[in-house]
TORKOL-4160 file (C-alpha; in steps of 0.2 Angstrom, whole numbers, padded with zeros to 4 digits, m for minus):
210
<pt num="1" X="m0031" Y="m0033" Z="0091"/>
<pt num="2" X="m0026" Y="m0016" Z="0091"/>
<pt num="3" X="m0025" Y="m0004" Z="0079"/>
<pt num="4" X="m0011" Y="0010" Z="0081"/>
<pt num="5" X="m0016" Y="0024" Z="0072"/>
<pt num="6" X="m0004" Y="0036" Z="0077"/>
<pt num="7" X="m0006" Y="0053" Z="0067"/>
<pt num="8" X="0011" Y="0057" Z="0056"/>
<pt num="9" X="0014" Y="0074" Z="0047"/>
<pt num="10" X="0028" Y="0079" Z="0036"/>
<pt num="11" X="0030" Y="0096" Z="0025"/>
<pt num="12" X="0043" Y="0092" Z="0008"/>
<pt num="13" X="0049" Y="0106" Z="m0003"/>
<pt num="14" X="0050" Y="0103" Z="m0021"/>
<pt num="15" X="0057" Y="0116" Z="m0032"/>
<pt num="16" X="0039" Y="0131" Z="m0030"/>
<pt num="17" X="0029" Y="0117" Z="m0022"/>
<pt num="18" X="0025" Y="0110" Z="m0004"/>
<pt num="19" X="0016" Y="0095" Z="m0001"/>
<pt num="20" X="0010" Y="0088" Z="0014"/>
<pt num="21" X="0013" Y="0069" Z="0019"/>
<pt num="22" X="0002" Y="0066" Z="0032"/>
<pt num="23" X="m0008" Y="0050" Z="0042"/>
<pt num="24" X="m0016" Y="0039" Z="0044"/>
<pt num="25" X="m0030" Y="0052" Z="0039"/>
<pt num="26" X="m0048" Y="0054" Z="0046"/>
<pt num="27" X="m0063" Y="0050" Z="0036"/>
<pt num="28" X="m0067" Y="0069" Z="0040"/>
<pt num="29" X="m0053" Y="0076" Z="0033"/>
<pt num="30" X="m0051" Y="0066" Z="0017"/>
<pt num="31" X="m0071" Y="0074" Z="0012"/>
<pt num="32" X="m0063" Y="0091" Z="0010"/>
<pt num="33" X="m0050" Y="0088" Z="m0001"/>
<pt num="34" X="m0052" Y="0086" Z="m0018"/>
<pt num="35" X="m0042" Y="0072" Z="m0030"/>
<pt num="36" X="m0030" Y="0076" Z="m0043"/>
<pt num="37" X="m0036" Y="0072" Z="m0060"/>
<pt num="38" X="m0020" Y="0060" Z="m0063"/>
<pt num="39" X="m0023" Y="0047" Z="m0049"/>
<pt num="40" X="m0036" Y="0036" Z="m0060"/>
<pt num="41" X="m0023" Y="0020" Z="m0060"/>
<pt num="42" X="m0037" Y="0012" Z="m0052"/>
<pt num="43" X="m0053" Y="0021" Z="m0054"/>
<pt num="44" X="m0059" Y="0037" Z="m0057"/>
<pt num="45" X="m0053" Y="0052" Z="m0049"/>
<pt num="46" X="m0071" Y="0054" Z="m0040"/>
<pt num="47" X="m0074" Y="0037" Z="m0033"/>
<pt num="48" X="m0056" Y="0034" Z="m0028"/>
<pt num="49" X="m0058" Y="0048" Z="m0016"/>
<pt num="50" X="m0074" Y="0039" Z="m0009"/>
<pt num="51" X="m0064" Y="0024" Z="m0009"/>
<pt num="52" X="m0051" Y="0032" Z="0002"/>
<pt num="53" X="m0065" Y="0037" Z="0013"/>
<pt num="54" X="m0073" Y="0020" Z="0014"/>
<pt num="55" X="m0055" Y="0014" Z="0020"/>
<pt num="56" X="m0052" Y="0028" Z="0034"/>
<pt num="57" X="m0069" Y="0021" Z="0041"/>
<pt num="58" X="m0062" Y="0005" Z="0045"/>
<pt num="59" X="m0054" Y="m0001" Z="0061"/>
<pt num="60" X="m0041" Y="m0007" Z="0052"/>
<pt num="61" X="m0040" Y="0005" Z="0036"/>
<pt num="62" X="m0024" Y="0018" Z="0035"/>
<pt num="63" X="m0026" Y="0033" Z="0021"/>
<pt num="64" X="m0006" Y="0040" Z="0022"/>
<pt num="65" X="m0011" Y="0056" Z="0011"/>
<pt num="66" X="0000" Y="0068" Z="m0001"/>
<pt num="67" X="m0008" Y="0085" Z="m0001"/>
<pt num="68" X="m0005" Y="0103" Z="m0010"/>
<pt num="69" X="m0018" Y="0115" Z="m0008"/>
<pt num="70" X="m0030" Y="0104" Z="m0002"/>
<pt num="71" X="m0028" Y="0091" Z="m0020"/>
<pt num="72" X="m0022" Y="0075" Z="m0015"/>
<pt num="73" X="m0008" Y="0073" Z="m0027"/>
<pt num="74" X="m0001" Y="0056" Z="m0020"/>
<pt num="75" X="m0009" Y="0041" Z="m0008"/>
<pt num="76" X="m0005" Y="0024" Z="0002"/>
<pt num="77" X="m0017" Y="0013" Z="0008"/>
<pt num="78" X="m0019" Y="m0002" Z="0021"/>
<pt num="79" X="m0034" Y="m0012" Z="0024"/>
<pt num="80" X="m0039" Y="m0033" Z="0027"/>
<pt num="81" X="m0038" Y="m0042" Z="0011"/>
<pt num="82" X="m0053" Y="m0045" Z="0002"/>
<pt num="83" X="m0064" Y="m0058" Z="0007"/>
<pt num="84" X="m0064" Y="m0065" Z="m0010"/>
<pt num="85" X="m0044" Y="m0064" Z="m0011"/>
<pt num="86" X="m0034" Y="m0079" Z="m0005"/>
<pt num="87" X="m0025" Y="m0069" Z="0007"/>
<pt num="88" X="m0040" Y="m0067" Z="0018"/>
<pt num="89" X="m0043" Y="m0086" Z="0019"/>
<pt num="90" X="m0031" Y="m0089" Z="0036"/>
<pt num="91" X="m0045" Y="m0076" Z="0045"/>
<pt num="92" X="m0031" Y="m0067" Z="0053"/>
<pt num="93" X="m0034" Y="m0051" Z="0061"/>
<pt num="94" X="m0015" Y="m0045" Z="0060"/>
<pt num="95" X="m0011" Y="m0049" Z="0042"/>
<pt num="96" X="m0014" Y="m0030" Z="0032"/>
<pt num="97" X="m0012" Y="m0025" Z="0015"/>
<pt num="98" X="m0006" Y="m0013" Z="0007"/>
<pt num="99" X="m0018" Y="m0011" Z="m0007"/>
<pt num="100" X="m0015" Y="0003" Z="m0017"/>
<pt num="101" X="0001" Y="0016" Z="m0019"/>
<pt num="102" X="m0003" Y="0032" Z="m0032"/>
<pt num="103" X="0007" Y="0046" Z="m0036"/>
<pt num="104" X="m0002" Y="0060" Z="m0049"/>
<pt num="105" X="0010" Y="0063" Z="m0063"/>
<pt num="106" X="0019" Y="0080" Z="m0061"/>
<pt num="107" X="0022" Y="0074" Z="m0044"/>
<pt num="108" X="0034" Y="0059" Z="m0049"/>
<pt num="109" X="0052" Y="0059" Z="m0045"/>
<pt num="110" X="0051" Y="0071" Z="m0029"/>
<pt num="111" X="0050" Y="0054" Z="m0017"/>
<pt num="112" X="0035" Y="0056" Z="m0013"/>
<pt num="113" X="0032" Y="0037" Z="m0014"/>
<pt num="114" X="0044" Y="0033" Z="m0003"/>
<pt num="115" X="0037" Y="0046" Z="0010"/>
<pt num="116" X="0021" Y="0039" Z="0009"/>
<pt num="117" X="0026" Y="0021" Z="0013"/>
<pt num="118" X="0037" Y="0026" Z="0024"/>
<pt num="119" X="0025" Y="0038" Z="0036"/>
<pt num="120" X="0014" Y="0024" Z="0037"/>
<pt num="121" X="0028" Y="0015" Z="0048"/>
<pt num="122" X="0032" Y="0027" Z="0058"/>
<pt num="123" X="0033" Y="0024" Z="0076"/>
<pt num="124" X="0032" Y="0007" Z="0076"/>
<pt num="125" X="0012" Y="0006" Z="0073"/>
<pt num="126" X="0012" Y="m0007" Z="0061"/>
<pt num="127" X="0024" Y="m0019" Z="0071"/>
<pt num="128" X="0011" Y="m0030" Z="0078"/>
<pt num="129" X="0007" Y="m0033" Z="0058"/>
<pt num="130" X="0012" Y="m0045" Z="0044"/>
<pt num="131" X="0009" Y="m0031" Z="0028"/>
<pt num="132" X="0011" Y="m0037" Z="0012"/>
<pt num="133" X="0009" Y="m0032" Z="m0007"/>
<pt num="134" X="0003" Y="m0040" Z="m0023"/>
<pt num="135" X="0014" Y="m0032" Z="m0036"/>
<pt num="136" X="0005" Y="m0036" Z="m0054"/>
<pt num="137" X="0011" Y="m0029" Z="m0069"/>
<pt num="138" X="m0005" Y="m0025" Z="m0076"/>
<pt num="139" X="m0008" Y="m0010" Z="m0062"/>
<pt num="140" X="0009" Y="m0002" Z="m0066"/>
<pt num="141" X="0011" Y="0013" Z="m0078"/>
<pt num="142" X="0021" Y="0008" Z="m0089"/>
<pt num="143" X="0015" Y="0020" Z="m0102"/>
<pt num="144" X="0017" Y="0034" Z="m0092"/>
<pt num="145" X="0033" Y="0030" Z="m0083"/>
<pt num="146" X="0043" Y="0025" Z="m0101"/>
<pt num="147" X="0047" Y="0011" Z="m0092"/>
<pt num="148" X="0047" Y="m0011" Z="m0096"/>
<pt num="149" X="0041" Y="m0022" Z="m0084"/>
<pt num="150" X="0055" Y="m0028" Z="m0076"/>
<pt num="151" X="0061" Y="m0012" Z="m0075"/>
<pt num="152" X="0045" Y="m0005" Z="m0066"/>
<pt num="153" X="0046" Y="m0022" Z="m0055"/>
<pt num="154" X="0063" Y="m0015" Z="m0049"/>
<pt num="155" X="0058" Y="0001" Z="m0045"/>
<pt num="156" X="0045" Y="m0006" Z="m0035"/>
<pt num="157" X="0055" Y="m0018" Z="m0024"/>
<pt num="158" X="0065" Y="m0003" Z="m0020"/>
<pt num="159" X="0053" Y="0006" Z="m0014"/>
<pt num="160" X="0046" Y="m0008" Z="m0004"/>
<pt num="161" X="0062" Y="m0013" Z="0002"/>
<pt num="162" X="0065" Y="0007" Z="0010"/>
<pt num="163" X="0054" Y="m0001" Z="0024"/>
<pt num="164" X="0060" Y="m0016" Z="0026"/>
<pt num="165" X="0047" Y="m0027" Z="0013"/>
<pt num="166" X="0056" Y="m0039" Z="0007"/>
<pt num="167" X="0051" Y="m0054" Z="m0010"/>
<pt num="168" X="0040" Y="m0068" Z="m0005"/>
<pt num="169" X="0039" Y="m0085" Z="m0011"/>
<pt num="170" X="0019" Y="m0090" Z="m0015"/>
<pt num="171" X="0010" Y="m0101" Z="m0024"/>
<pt num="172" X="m0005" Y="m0090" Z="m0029"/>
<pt num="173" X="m0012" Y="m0091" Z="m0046"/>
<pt num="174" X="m0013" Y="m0075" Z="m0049"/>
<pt num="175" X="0006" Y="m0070" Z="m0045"/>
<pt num="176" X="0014" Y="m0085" Z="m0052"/>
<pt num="177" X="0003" Y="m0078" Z="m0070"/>
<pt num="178" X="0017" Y="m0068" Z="m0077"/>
<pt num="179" X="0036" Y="m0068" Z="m0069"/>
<pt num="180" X="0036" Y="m0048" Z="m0066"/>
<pt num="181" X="0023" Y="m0052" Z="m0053"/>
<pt num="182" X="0029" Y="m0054" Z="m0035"/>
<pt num="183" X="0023" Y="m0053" Z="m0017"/>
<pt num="184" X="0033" Y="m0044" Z="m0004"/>
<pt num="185" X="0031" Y="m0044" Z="0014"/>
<pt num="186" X="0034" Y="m0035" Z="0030"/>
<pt num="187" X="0035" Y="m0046" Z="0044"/>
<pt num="188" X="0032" Y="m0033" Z="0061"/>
<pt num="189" X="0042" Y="m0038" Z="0077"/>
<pt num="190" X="0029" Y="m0040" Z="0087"/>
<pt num="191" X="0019" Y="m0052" Z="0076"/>
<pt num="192" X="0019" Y="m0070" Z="0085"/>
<pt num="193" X="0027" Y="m0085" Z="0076"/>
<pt num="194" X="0008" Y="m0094" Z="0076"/>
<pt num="195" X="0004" Y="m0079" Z="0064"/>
<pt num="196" X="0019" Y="m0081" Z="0055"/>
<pt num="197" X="0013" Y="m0100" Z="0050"/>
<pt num="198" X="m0003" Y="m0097" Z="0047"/>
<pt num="199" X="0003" Y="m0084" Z="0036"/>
<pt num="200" X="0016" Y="m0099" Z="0029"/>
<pt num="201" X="0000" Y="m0108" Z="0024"/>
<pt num="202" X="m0011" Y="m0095" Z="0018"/>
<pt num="203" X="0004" Y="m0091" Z="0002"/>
<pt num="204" X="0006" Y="m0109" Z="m0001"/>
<pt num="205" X="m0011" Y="m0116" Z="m0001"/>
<pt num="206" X="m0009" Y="m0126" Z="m0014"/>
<pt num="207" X="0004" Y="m0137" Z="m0006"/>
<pt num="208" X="m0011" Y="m0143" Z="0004"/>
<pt num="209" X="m0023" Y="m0148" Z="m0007"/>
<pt num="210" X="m0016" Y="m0167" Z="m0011"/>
């Protein structure tokens, strides 16, 4: 299938600062930049910028960046599930994550996250695609936002919602662990109803298995 990439750029003012929003970004230009010491949510600094890297590299992967003086302070990325992951087991070439969403510290509060997420839909390049998200608690800074679970989940629906992701029923073990968990799901306009059930299946596997 293909794979719009369609390069995005936005400049946002913040009280001294500006920060770029820009994507998807090349591999190229992700190796000069530098990470900001606070986007360690799921690795270190270091290896989270290789990882974004790795995931410009692919056909498929989308690095929608948040830059200020060449310091990513703020990321969103897209990419296949995970071969492991349940969500990869209906071999669909139009169902795309979106894996990871970071926003450094000092940055918070501006609305960078929902530039980021939203920059990545621009121009319709992600309608050919079902994109979902596994929301689990254990990822979310709650220490650092001040914030309880359900109140974090909250904020995260709404910021998924500002392009259109909407709640998810499924059946995956990992999801249905803890209630604050969720799925949420974008279905694109131009994705075919046969992708749509296989999609059906996939988040309720275990409705098949008797």
């Amino acid at each position: 299938m293909d794979h719009y990439k369609i390069p995005i750029s936005h400049t946002l003012g913040y009280a001294d600062r500006t920060i770029t929003v820009s994507g998807p970004r090349s591999p190229e230009t992700l190796e000069g930049l530098s990470m900001h010491k606070d986007l360690d949510a799921f690795r270190s600094p270091h290896e989270q910028l290789e990882a974004l890297i790795e995931i410009a590299r692919l056909p498929e992967g989308r690095v929608i960046a948040a830059t200020e003086n060449q310091t990513i302070v703020g990321y969103v990325t897209f990419h296949y599930p995970d071969e492991l992951e349940l969500w990869s087991q209906g071999g669909m070439e139009d169902l795309i994550e979106l894996g990871a969403i970071e926003v450094a510290d000092d940055y918070r509060g501006m609305g960078l996250g929902r530039l980021l997420i939203s920059t990545s839909f621009e121009q319709k390049q992600l309608e050919n695609c079902i994109v979902f998200t596994t929301e689990y608690y254990w990822h979310w800074d709650l220490r650092g936002s001040g914030l309880d679970v359900w109140a974090y989940r909250q904020m995260m629906e709404k910021l998924m919602k500002t392009v259109d992701m909407v709640w998810y029923a499924t059946d995956d073990p990992e999801i249905c662990s803890h209630p604050a968990n969720c799925l949420m799901v974008r279905i694109g306009q131009e994705v075919p109803l046969s992708s749509q059930e296989t999609f059906d299946r996939v988040r309720f596997r275990q409705r098949f298995m008797y």
